[in-house]
Structures are given as C-alpha cells and as structure tokens.
VOGU-3710 file (C-alpha; in Angstrom, 3 decimals, decimal comma):
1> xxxxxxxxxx> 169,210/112,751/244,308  171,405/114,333/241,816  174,623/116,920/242,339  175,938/119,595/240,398  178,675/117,970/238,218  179,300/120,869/236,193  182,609/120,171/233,884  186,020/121,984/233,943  188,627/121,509/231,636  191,271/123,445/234,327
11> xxxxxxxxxx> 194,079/121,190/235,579  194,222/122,535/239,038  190,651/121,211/239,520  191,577/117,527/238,227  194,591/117,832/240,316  193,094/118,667/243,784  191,703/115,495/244,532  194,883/114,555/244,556  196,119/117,827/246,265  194,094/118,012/249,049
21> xxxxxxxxxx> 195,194/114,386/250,801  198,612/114,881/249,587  198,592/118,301/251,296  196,993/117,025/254,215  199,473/114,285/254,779  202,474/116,578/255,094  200,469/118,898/257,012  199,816/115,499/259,671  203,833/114,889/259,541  205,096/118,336/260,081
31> xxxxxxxxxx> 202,666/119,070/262,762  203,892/115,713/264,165  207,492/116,678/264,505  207,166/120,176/265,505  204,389/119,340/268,369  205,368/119,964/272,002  208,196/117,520/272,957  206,434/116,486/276,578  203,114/115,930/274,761  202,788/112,489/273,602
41> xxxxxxxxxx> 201,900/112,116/270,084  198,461/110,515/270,181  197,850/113,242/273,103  197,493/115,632/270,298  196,018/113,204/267,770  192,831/114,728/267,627  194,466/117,845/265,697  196,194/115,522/263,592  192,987/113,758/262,882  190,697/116,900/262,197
51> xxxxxxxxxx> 193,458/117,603/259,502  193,414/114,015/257,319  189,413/114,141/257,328  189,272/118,009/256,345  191,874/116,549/253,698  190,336/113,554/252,753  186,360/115,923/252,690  187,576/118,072/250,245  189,411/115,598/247,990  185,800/114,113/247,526
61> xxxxxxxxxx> 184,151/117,634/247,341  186,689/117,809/244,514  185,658/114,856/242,982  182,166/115,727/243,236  182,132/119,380/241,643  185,149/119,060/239,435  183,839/116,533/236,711  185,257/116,177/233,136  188,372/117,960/234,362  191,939/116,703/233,214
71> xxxxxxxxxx> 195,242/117,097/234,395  199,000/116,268/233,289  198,155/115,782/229,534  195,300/113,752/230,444  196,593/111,201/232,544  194,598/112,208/235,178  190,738/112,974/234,815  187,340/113,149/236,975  185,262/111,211/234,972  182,298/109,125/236,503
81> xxxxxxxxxx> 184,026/106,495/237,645  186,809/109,197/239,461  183,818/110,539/240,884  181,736/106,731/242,411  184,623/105,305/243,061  186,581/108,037/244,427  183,782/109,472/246,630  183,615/105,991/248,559  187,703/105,951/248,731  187,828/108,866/250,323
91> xxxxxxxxxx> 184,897/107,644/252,704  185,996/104,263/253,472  189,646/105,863/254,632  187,573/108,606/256,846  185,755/105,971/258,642  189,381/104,041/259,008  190,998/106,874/260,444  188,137/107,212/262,970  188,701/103,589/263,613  192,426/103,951/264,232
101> xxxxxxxxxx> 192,291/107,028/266,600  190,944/104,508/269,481  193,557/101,672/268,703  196,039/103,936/268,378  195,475/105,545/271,925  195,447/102,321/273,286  198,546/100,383/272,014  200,601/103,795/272,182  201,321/104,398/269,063  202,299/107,329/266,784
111> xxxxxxxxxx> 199,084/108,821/265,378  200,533/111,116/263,127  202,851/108,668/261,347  199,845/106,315/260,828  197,485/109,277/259,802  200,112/109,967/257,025  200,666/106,897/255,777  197,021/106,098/254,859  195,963/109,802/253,537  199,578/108,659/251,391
121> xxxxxxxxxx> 198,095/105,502/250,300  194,897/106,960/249,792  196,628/109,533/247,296  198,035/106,586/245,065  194,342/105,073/245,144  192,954/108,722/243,833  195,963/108,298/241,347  194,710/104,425/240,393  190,982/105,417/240,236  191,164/108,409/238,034
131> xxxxxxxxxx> 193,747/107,663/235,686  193,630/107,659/232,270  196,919/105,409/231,157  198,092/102,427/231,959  201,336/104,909/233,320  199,194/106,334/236,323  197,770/103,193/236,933  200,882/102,006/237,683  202,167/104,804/239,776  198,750/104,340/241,404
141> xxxxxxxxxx> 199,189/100,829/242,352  202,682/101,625/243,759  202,081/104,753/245,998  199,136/103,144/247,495  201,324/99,820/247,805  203,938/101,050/249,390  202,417/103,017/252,266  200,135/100,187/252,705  203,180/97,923/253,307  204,312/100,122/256,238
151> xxxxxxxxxx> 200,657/100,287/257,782  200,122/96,224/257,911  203,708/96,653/259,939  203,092/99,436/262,137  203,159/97,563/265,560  206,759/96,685/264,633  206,964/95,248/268,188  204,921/92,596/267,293  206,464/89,592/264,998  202,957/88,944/263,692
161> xxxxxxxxxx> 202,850/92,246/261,943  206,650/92,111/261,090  205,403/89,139/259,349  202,515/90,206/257,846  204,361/93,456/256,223  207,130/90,972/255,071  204,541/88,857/253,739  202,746/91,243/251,907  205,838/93,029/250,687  207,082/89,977/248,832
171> xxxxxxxxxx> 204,079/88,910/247,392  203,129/92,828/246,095  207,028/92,840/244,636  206,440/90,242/242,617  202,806/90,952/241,340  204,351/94,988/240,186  206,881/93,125/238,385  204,402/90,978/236,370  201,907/93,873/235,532  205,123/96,016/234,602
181> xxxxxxxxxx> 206,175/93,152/231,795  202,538/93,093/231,209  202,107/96,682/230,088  205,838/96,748/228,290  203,474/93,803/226,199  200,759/95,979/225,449  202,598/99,009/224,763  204,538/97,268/222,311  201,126/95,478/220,908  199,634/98,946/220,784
191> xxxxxxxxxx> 202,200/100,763/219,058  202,547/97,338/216,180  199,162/97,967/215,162  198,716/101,672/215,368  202,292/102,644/214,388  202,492/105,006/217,704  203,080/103,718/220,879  200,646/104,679/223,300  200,036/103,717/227,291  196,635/105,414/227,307
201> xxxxxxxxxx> 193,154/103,202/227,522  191,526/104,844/224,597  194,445/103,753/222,554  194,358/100,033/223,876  190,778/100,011/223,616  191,336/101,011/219,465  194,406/98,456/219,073  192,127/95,747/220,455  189,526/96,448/217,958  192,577/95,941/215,015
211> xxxxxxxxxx> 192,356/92,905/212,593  190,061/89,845/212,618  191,291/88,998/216,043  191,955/92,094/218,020  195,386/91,678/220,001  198,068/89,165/219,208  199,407/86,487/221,234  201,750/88,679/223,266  199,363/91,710/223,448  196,981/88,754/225,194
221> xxxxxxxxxx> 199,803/87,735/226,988  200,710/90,913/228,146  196,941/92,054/229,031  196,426/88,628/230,896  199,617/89,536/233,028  197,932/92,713/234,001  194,659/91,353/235,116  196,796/88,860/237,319  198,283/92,210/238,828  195,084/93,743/239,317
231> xxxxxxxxxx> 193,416/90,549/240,568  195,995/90,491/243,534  194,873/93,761/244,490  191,920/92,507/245,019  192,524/89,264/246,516  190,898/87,158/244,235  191,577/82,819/243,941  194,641/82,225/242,936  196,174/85,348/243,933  194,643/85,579/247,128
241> xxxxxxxxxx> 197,364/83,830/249,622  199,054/87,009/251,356  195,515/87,819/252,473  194,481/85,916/255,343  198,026/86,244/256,804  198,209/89,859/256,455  194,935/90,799/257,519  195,316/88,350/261,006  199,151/90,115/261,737  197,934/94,095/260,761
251> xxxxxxxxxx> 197,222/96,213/263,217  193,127/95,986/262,849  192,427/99,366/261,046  195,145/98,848/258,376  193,592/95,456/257,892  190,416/97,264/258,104  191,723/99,855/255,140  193,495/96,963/252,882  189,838/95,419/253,176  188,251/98,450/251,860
261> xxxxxxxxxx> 190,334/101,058/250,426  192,380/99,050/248,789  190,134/96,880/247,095  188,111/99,688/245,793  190,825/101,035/243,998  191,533/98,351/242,688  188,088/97,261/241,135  188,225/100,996/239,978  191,356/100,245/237,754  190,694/97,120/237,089
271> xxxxxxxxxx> 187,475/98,242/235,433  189,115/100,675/233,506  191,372/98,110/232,205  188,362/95,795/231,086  186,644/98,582/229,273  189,430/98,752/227,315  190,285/95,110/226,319  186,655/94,579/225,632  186,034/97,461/223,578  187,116/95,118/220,321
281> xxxxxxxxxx> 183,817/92,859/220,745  185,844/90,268/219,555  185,922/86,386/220,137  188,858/86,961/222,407  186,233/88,816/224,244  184,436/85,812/225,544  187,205/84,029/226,211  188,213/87,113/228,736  184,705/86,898/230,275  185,223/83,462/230,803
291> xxxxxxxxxx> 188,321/84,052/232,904  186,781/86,670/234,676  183,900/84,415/235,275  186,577/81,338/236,694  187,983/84,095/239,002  184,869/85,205/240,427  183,365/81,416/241,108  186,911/80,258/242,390  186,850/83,109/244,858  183,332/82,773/246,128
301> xxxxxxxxxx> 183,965/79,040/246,396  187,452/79,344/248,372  186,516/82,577/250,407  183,283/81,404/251,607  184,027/77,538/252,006  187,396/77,829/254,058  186,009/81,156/255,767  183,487/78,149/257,283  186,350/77,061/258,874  187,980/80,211/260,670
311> xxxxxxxxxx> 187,832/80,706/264,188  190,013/83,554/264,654  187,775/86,560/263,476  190,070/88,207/261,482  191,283/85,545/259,228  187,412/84,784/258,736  187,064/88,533/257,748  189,955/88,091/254,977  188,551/85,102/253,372  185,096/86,767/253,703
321> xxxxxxxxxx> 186,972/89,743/251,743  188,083/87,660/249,107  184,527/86,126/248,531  183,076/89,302/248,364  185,641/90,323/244,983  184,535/87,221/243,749  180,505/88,579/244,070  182,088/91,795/242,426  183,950/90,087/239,766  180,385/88,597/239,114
331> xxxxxxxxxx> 179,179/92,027/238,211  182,185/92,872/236,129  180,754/90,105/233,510  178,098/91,884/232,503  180,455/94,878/230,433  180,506/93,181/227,198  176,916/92,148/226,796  175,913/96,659/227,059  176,968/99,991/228,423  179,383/100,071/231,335
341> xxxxxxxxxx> 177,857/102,510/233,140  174,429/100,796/234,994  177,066/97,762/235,471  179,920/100,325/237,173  177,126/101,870/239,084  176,084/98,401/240,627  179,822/97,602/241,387  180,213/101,402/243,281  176,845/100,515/245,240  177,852/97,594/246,698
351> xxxxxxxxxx> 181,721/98,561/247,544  180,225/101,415/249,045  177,650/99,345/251,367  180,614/96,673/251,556  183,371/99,390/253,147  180,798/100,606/255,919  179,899/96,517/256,698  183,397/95,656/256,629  185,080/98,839/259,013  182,368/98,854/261,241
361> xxxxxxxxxx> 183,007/94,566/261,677  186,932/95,573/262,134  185,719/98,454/264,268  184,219/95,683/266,687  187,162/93,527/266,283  189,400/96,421/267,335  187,028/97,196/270,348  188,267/93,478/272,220  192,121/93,979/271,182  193,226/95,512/274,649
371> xxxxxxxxxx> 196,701/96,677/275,323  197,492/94,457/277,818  196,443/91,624/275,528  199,327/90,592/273,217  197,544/88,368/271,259  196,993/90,080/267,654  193,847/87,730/266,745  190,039/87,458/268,488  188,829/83,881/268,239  185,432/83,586/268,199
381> xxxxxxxxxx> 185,180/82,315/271,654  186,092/85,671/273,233  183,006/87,274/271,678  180,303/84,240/273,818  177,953/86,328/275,484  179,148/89,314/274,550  176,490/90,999/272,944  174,501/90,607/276,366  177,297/92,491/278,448  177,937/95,062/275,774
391> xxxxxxxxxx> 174,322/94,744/273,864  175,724/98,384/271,328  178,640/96,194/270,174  176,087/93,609/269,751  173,687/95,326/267,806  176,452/96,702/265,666  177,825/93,483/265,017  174,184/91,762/263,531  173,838/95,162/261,059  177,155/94,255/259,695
401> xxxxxxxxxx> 177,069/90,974/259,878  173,783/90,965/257,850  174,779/93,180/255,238  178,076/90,888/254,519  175,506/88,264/254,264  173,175/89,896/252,301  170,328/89,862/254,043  167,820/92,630/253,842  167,352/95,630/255,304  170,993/96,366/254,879
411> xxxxxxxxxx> 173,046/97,143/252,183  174,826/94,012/251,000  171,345/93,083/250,389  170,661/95,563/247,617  173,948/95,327/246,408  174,282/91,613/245,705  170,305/92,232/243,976  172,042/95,208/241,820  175,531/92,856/240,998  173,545/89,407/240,084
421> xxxxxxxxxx> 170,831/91,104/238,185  173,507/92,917/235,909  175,001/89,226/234,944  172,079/87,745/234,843  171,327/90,577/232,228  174,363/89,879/230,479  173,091/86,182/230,376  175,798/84,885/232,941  173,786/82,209/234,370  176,171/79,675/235,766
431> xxxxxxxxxx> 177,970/82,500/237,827  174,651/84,064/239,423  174,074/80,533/240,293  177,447/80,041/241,977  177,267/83,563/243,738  173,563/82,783/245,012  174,578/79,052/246,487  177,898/80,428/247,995  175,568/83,579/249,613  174,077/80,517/251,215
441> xxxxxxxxxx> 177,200/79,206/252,922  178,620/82,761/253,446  175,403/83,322/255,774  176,330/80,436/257,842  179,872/81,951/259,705  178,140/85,281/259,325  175,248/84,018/261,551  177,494/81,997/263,249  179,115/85,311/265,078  175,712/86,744/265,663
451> xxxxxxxxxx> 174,697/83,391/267,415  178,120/83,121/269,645  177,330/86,698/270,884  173,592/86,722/271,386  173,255/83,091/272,513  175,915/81,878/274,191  176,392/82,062/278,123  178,615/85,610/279,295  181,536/84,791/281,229  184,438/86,956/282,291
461> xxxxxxxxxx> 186,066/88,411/279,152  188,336/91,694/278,231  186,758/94,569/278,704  185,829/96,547/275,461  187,284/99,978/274,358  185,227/102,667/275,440  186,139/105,421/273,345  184,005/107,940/271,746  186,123/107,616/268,527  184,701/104,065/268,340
471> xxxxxxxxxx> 181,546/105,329/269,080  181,200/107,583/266,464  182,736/104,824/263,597  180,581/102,449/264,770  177,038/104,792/264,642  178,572/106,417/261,407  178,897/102,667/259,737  175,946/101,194/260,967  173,983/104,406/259,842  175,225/103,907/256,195
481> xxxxxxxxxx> 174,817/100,285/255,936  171,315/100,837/257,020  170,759/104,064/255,311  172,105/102,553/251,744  170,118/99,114/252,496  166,589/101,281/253,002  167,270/103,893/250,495  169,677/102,745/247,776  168,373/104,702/244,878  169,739/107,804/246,304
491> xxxxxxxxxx> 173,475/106,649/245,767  172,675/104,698/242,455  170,504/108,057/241,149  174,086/109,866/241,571  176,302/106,744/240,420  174,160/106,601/237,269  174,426/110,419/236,541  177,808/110,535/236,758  178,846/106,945/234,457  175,920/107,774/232,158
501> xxxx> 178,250/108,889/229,363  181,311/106,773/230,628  183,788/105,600/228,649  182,731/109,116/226,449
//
C-alpha cells in the first residue's frame, strides 16, 4: 500500500494539521454554549461529536497529503514521522471520543467540554510530533499537558479523580520544570560550540558531533534532564509513579487517551530528540543507549511484575502501559547501530496496534462502570462469568487481551516481532532477552482476565452499557487489532515510505 505524499513547501498546509483540531475544538465549545438551554448537553452530543472526528479526519488527511511542508520558520514540519505518528494520534483520540460519548451519557456529564479538551490536547500532541525545535516541543508537551490535567479530573464530584488530576498536576509541574533547565543546558551547549545559539534538532544534532567528545558535561547534563522529561511522558521506571494512580481515579476514556495519545506523542518527540543526540556517533553514544536500555528493562520488569499483582483492572492496565514503553524503549536502541527510519517504522506499528488493544480494553472497562455505581475501579471479580452473559464483551476482551500479550493473530504480536528484531539487529541482546522473559509474565494477568470471564461461574453482576457508541469502538478496535495483526505490511509499506529519507 502506498499514498500520495506529494511535498509542499506552503505554510498553510504544514499548519492545518494543526488547524483543523484547533478549529474543531472551538467549533465543539461555541456550539456548546449557544445550544438550546432545555436541551441537555450530551442530548446534543452527537453534533458535537460528528464535529471533533470531521476535525480530527482531516488533521490526518493533512498529514497524509501535505508531506515535506513547513510552517512558522520551520518549527513546524510534516515529515515522516509527522505523518506515522500523527496519523495514529489522530486515530487513537477518534476511537477515545467514541469511547467517551457512552460514559459521558451515562454519568451526565458535559460532552462538549470533554470533546474540547481532548481535540485541545490532541493539538499540543500534533505540535510535539511534528516539531522541529526543541521550542515546539516544549509548547507541545504543555498544551497537551494541560488539557490532559483537566480530563483525568473531569468527574470533579468524585475525590478519586480530584486526586488523580492533583496527582498528575504536581508530578507534570515538576517534570516541565526539569526539561525547561534541560533545554536552557543545551541551548547554551549549542550556541558554545557553534557560536549561534540555536533550539532546533539539526543544530543539536551538529553540536553533538563537535570535538573528540561531542557535548560537554552540562550539554550531557542538560540532554539527560530532557530525556527524564520525556520519559515521564511516557511512564517509564523511575518516572512512572503518577501512573497507576491517575489512570485508577480518571474518568475511563481520559485514562484510556493518557494510555494512548499521550504516550504516542511522546515516543514521537522523544525520538526526535534521540536522533539528534546520537547523530555525533560518539562514545557518549553508547553510554546513552545504555540508559535507554536500563529504562526499557526497569520498566518491563516493574510494569509487568507488580501488574501480576493488580486486581483492580485499571491499575493493572497502567502498569501494563508502562511495560509496554519499556518494549518500545527496546526498539528505540536500535537508532545508533543504522538508519532511523525501518526502526521508527517498527515503533509507529506497534503504537498503532497498541492504541486499538489498549481503548478497546478501556472501552470494556467503561462498559461495567454504571452510574449508579460510585466506585471508580472494576476489580477483577466483577468481570467472573461475564463473558458467558455478555459473550461480545467477551470476545472483545480475548482480541485485546491477546494483542497486549503478544500473541498471534493480533497485532501486538507483529509488533513486538518488528520492535525485538530491530535490537536484536542493532546487537542489543540482553534487552530482547529481558523483553521476551517479561512477555512471558505479561501473558499471565493478560490470560488471567480472559480466564475470570470465560471460566468462572456467572452470578448477578451490573449490567453492561448498551450503547451503540460502544458498539461501534469496540468493532472499530477489535477490527484494527485484527486487521494490523493479519496484514501488517500494509501499515509498515506506508510507515517505511514516508521515514525512508528521515532525518533528510
């Protein structure tokens, strides 16, 4: 399969990625306040919701047909990894707005304020994935931050989520404050060995190439205090503590987005980032690998090991989120030892077939979580028998569960296969070994749920959702994790087109 990625050098057309959500998101919030006064706000959701995935279509339309465009002195560009990464943003926060519509209606709560708030965050994750400077990244990071503080406190009549906001608030404070002293480092590192300061990644990737060494101490220094930013984005061990908190007090879909949306932004700049510091090919090189190695084994050894231990299905979902950065940060490896591109390709794959496993899990999650039920967590043994009272939810459940386990036909299969043979490439050995024994373990809690719901005696539990909504998230993400599991060369075929000549 391959698209039409014709190149533009027009701003406009590097800008309407960014356009098109932003648009769309005032569009949800003036609609909101000027609907009918007697007509509740999630009565007219629907309207509200055919406007953020119109929005959030033709952002990655945009993407798609727009590449090697640039915008605001080229801060801002649709490259290939704008276009991999982007395209399964902008996917990942369609199939979370079908997931909210349904929780929404049932808790009563304001669609078009929560509609907004993740096409907002999604624009400062457009911003993070196709920016050029370490400037946008960090405007990135904060727009997307800051709307996703609101969303993990949107039932704000629930201390849970008061907490998990709070939480997540403090934490993501004080991680912007160490990747802003970070880049103040490298901008003064950059501009000490070029004699022009610079914020852009072509320029850090040429000052780390400068003198026997690359970087000095505090150009290290400052480029180590950025990863640490980046790697709480993702949730990776040791800066993965807000996570199971947050993700247990959210409302479900904005745990479901942080999960996905989130993270893929994140990888997306944080990939950018490590093209740049290991342009140099230095000895300072390795020793980067190497800590990008230790965060990748102490992530799939803490998410999947305590995630053993969970009961309550969403906290086992969080730590199952931060294993799965570590399996990514296992890719990541491989981009000193060859070309980024077959190695950025393997990491879009399997965030792609990892955003429809994990939203259609949530979607599931969400389907138990009644209004009359005030209880913001589903322990496990609300879910015994229930695949035999409700065998759709059930079936749903085993494709995702299988694919966060990795076990074939569905995607996580062909995605872990695409990650470890990249760092096995790259001659990683004692990761791929620590990913393949931890894929082990992982399989265990994933089975686990499968074997609660198909084995265990029904009793009387909640009633599910029935909502068409869920319906169609659920049969959209179990078609895609199957789909991408079955036929996976038709999303790497366009992945590898488009990073083929990345970083240019």
């Amino acid at each position: 399969m391959t698209l039409n990625l014709a190149g533009t050098s027009a701003p406009l057309a590097a800008s309407l990625p960014l356009l098109l959500p932003l648009l769309g998101g005032l569009a949800v919030l003036l609609c909101t306040v000027s609907g009918p006064a007697s007509v509740p706000v999630v009565g007219h959701g629907r309207h509200l919701l055919a406007i953020a995935v119109l929005a959030l279509a033709g952002g990655a339309l945009a993407l798609l047909y727009n590449g090697n465009a640039h915008a605001f002195g080229g801060s801002i560009a649709i490259d290939g990894v704008a276009q991999t990464f982007g395209v399964v943003t902008c996917l990942g926060a369609i199939l979370c707005l079908l997931v909210a519509m349904p929780y929404l209606e049932e808790h009563d709560l304001a669609a078009g304020e929560f509609f907004a708030l993740v096409l907002l965050a999604t624009v400062g994750a457009l911003t993070v994935i196709c920016g050029q400077d370490l400037l946008a990244l960090f405007l990135g990071v904060e727009l997307m931050s800051i709307a996703a503080y609101v969303l993990a406190g949107f039932r704000r009549a629930l201390r849970r989520s008061q907490e998990a906001a709070l939480k997540y608030f403090m934490y993501g404070a004080f991680a912007s404050a160490v990747m802003v002293f970070g880049m103040a480092l490298v901008w003064g590192e950059i501009g000490l060995s070029q004699e022009s300061a610079s914020l852009r990644f072509d320029a850090l990737a040429r000052a780390a190439q400068v003198g026997p060494t690359g970087f000095g101490l505090l150009g290290w220094l400052g480029a180590s205090m950025l990863l640490s930013g980046m790697a709480f984005k993702v949730a990776a061990v040791p800066f993965h503590m807000w996570a199971p908190d947050v993700y247990e007090g959210a409302p479900t879909p904005s745990a479901a987005y942080l999960s996905v949306v989130v993270k893929t932004a994140a990888f997306a700049g944080l990939s950018r980032l490590l093209v740049a510091i290991f342009a140099s090919g230095h000895r300072d090189v390795e020793t980067t690998t190497q800590v990008i190695e230790l965060l990748a084994i102490g992530s799939m050894l803490v998410g999947n090991l305590v995630a053993v231990r969970q009961t309550q299905i969403k906290r086992m979902l969080a730590y199952s989120s931060i294993s799965h950065a570590g399996y990514v940060l296992t890719g990541l490896c491989a981009i000193p030892h060859g070309r980024p591109g077959p190695t950025l390709a393997a990491v879009a794959f399997y965030l792609c077939g990892y955003a429809a496993a994990a939203i259609g899990a949530f979607a599931v999650v969400l389907a138990f979580e009644r209004a009359d039920d005030r209880r913001v967590d589903l322990h496990l043994d609300r879910l015994t028998g229930a695949a035999k009272s409700h065998p759709g939810l059930g079936v749903a459940m085993a494709i995702f569960m299988l694919s966060l386990a990795g076990i074939p036909p569905a995607a996580g299969f062909a995605g872990k296969v695409g990650l470890l043979g990249e760092a096995l490439g790259a001659g990683r050995v004692m990761v791929v070994l620590v990913a393949v024994a931890t894929s082990v373990v992982g399989a265990f809690y994933y089975l686990r749920v499968l074997s609660v719901m198909f084995m265990g005696e029904a009793r009387q539990q909640t009633q599910p959702l029935d909502s068409p909504w869920l319906a169609w998230a659920l049969w959209l993400c179990g078609g895609l994790t199957l789909f991408l599991g079955l036929f996976p060369n038709v999303f790497y075929s366009f992945a590898r087109e488009a990073l083929a000549s990345f970083p240019g």
